[in-house]
N, C-alpha and C positions, 0 to 999 in steps of 0.2 A: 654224266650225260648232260649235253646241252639242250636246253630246250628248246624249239622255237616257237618266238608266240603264235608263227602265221601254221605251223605244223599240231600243235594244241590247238588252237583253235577250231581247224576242220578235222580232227578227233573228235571234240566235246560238242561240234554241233552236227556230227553223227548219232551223238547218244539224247540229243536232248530235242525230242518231238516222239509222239507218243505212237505214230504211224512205224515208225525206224524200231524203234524196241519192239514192238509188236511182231517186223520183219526177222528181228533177230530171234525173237523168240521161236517164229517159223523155222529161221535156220539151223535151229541150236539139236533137232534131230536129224540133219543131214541136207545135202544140195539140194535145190528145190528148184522147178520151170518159173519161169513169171508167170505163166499161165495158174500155176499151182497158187501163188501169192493173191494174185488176184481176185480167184477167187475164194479165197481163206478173208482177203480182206475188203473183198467187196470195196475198189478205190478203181479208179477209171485208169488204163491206161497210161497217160498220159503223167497222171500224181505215181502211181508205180515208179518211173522213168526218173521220175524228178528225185521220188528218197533215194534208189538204188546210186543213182549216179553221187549223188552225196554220200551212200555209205564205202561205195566204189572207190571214191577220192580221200576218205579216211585210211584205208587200208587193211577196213576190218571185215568188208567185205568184197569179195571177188568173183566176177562172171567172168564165165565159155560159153560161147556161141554153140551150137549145134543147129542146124538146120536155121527157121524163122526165129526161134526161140534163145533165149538168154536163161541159165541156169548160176545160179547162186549160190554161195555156199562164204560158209565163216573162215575168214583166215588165221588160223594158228598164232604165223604170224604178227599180223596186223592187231590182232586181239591182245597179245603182249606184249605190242607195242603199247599199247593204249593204257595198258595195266601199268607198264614204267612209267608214260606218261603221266598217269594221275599220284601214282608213289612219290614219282621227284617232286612235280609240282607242290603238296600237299606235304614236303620234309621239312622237319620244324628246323632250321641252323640257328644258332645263337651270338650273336654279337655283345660285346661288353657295352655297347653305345645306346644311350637313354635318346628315346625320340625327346624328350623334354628336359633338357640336361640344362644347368642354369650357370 
């Protein structure tokens, strides 16, 4: 698997703010309204918009419109992707070559 740095990157700053976990933990029983997050997390509108579209753009999260509202839910997908991602990233390989070779 190739990594990309700019594809890692908007993964891991999906997972790393405590508003975004908090969302997923919401998600982790099933699709939820933004109305429903809202108020679970009591955040305005606006900071709503802001995580989702950043977890949106990870791929671990994915909305459908229905009427006004935006319904969320965890992608399978997108979730295993992120799990490869931090596997490969995190894979020890071994080089015979000394950073301090004299």
């Amino acid at each position: 698997m190739q990594l990309s740095e700019k594809r890692t990157a908007e993964i891991f700053k999906a997972l790393s703010d405590e508003n975004r976990i908090r969302i997923l933990k919401l998600l982790q029983s099933g699709e939820k309204c933004a109305c429903v997050l809202l108020d679970s997390l009591k955040i305005t509108q606006p900071t709503l918009s802001h995580h989702m579209k950043i977890l949106c753009d990870s791929a671990i999260v994915v909305g459908r419109k229905e009427g006004k509202w935006t319904h969320y839910s965890i992608s399978p997908e997108g979730a295993s992707t992120a799990v490869k991602y931090l596997q490969e990233l995190t894979k020890v390989t071994r080089d015979d070559k000394s950073c301090c070779e004299k």
